[in-house]
N, C-alpha and C positions, 0 to 999 in steps of 0.2 A: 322805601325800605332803607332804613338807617345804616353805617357805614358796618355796626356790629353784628348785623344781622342779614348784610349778602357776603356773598360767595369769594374768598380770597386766597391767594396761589400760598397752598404750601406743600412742605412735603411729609411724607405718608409715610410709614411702617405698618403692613397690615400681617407681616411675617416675620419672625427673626432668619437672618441669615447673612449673605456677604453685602457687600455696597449696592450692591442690584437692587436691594430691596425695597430702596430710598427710592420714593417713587414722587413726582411733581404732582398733584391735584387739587380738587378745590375744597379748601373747608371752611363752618360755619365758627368764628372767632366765639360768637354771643355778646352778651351788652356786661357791663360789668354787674358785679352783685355788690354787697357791701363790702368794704374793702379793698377793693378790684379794684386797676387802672385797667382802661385795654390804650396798649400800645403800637403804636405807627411802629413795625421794624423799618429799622434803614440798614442796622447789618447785626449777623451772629457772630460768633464764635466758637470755634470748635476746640472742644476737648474729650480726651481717651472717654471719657465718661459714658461721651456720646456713643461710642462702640458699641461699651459693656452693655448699653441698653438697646441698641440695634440686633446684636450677637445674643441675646439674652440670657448675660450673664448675670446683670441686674437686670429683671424681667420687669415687664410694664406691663400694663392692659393694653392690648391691641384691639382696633389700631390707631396710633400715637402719632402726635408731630412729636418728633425728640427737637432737643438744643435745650442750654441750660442758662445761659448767659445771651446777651443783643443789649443796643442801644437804640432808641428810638424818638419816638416824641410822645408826649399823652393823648390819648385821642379823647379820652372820654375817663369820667370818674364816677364811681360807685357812690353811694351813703355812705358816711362814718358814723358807727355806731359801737357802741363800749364790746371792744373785743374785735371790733372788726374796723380799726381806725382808720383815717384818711392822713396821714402828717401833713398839718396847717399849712407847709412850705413846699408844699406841691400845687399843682392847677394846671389844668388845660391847657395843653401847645407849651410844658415845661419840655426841653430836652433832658433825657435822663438814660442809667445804665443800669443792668440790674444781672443778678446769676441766681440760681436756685428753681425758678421756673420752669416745667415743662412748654415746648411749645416755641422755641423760639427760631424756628427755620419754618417763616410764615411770613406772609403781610402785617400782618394784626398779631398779637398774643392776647391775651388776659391774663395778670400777675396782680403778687400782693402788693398793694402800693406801701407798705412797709417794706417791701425789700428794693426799691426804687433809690437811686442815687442822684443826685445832681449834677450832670456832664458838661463840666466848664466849658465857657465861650471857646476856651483854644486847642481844644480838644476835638477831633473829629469823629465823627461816628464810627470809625472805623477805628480808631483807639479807644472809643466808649466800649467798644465791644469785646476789648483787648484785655483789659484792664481789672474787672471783678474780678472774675473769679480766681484767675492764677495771681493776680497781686494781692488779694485777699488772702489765699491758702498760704503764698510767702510769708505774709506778716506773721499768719500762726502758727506757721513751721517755727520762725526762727523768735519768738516770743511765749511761747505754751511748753517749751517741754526743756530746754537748757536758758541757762542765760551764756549767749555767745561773747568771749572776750576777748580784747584785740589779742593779735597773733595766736590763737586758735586753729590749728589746721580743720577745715572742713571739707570733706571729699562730696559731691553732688554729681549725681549720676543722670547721664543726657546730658550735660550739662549748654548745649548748643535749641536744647527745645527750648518753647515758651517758655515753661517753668523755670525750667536751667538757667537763664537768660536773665531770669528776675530776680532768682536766688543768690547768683554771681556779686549782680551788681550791688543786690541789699547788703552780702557780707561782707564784699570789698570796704562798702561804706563802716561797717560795725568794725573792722578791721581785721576780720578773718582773715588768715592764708588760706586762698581756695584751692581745692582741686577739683578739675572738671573732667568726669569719662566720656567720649565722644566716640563716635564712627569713623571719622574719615578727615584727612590733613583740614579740610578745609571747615569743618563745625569746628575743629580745635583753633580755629585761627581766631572764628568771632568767638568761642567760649572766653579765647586771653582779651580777645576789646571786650567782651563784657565784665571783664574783672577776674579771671580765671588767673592763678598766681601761676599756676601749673596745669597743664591737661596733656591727658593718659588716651589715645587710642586705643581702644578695648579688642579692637580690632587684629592689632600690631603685639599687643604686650600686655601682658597678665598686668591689672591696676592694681592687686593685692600684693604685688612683688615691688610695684614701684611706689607705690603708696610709702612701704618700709623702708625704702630706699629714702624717701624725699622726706621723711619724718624721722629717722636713726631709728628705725625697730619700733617709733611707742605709738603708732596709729594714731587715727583722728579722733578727737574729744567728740566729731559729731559726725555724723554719715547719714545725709539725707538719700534716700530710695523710692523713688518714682515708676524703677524699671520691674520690679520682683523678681520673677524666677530665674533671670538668668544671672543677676546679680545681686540676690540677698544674702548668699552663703559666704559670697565673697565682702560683703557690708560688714558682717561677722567680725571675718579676720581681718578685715582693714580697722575694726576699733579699735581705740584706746584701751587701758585699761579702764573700768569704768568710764566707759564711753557712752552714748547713746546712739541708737540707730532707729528712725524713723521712717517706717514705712507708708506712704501715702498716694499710691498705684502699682499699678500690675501690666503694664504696658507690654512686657514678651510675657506677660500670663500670669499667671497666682505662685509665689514662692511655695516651695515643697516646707512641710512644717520640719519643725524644729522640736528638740526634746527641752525642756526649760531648764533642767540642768547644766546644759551645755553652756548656757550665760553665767552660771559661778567660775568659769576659769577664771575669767578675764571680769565680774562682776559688769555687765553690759546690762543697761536697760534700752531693752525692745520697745519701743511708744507705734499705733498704729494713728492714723489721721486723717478727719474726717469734715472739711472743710463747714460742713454747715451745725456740726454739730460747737462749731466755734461762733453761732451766729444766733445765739438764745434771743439777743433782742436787739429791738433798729439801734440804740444806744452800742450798742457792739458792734452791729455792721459799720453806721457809720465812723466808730472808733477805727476802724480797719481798712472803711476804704478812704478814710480821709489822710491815715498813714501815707497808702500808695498814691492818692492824690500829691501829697507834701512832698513824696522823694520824686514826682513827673516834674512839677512846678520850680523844684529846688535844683533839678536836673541831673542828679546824679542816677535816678533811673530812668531810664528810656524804654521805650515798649518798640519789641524787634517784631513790624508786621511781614512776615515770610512770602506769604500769596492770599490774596483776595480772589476769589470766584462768585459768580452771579450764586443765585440761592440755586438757581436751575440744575447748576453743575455741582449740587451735595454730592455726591456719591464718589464723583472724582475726587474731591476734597477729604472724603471720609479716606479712598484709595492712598494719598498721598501722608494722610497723618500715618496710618497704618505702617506704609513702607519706612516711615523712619528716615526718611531722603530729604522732610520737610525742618528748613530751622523757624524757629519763634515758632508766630500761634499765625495758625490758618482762617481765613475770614472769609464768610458770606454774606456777601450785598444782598441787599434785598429792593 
């Protein structure tokens, strides 16, 4: 029996509900088809994502492995055939990283080997895993919807998560004044080492008060929003005039709507964001992750890994993203 076709540990959602539901079993990977790589996992990565689709707020066919993003090795390669290609610069026992796939809190996946990345020699699997998806979504946060210009205040909300952490460091580089909202003395300590010019415990002190304070009344030209409902109304008033504010998670839940009116006081465009819908084709992915490549290599971005757990302990891991207690991005070995 071929390696695609026995039995390999992953984990399971056969129910939406709390972390419990992550369950360790065996499933069948299958051999690739055209197109297909099937992948060695050596590790995942988690993100909110992974919730919304455990929680079935983005609903799946059950029952599912979830995970969106992993790095691993190729185990095996499908036909390339017109529409369903192979990229020539892939083969057999390439290490590579990849996001968009279901399926990646497993031994084995099958993915499209278009969305497959090349994971530098100095790069460990465990940053291969780090890396896609939230330095990708980075790139097209802060390139698709403003052009950001030095001395720019940007206020970035979490600023101590994965995301946060990427976004810091990218503006810091573009020359943003950052501001970063956090939880607790100590996320605000790494938001400022990640490039944070200023951070706002949200905890301690209304960010819409200090925001004005630390900008003279004119808010931020850009307000990126990962968290939603408990701080979209406040992304509002902390813009500029003609400002922009980007929504692109819901992390304390879905923001309560908005009238569209209430954006001509202050002429504010609302943009919402949607990581893959930035990923039309491999020429774009790798435009995107060769970005984030370039600032790891050049070393002004760093990837902040928080906690690694075996793939066994998903659910703890999922517990830990949830409480918001967790900084950078969480990882499972496989």
């Amino acid at each position: 029996m071929g390696t695609a076709e026995r039995k390999v540990k992953g984990i399971v959602i056969a129910a939406n509900g709390d972390a419990d539901v992550l369950e360790l079993s065996q499933i069948t990977p299958g051999n690739p088809g055209p197109g297909q790589a099937l992948i060695k996992i050596k590790a995942a990565g988690l993100n909110y994502i992974d919730i919304y689709h455990r929680v079935g707020r983005y609903p799946l066919p059950l029952p599912c492995t979830p995970g969106l993003e992993a790095s691993g090795i190729i185990e095996a390669l499908g036909e390339s055939q017109p529409g369903a290609e192979i990229p020539s610069d892939l083969k057999v026992g390439d290490r590579v990283a990849y996001s968009g796939n279901l399926g990646a809190y497993a031994e084995y996946s099958l993915v499209k080997a278009n969305d497959l990345i090349a994971l530098p020699a100095d790069l460990s699997f465990e940053q291969g895993a780090a890396f896609p998806l939230q330095g990708m979504t980075a790139h097209y946060l802060l390139h698709e919807f403003r052009d950001v210009q030095a001395g720019d205040f940007v206020l970035v909300h979490a600023a101590a998560g994965g995301m946060g952490l990427i976004l810091a460091q990218w503006l810091k580089h573009l020359g943003a004044i950052v501001i970063g909202t956090t939880s607790s003395a100590t996320k605000e300590e790494m938001a400022r080492e990640a490039g944070c010019h200023y951070t706002i415990d949200y905890n301690k002190k209304d960010f819409v008060q200090e925001v004005d304070k630390l900008t003279n009344g004119k808010g931020c030209p850009l307000v990126i929003d990962g968290v939603g409902k408990t701080t979209f109304n406040g992304s509002l008033q902390a813009a500029a005039k003609r400002g922009t504010v980007i929504i692109f998670g819901a992390a304390s839940g879905v923001a309560e709507p908005i009238a569209p009116n209430d954006l001509q006081k202050k002429s504010i465009t609302v943009c919402g964001g949607s990581l893959f819908n930035y990923l039309d084709s491999r020429a774009e992915l790798l435009q995107r992750a060769n970005a984030v490549l370039d600032g790891i290599e050049a070393g002004w971005l760093k990837l902040h890994i928080g906690a690694v757990l075996p793939l066994e302990q998903a659910a703890e891991a999922h517990r830990l993203l949830e409480s918001r207690r967790s900084t950078g991005k969480i990882i499972l070995t496989v």
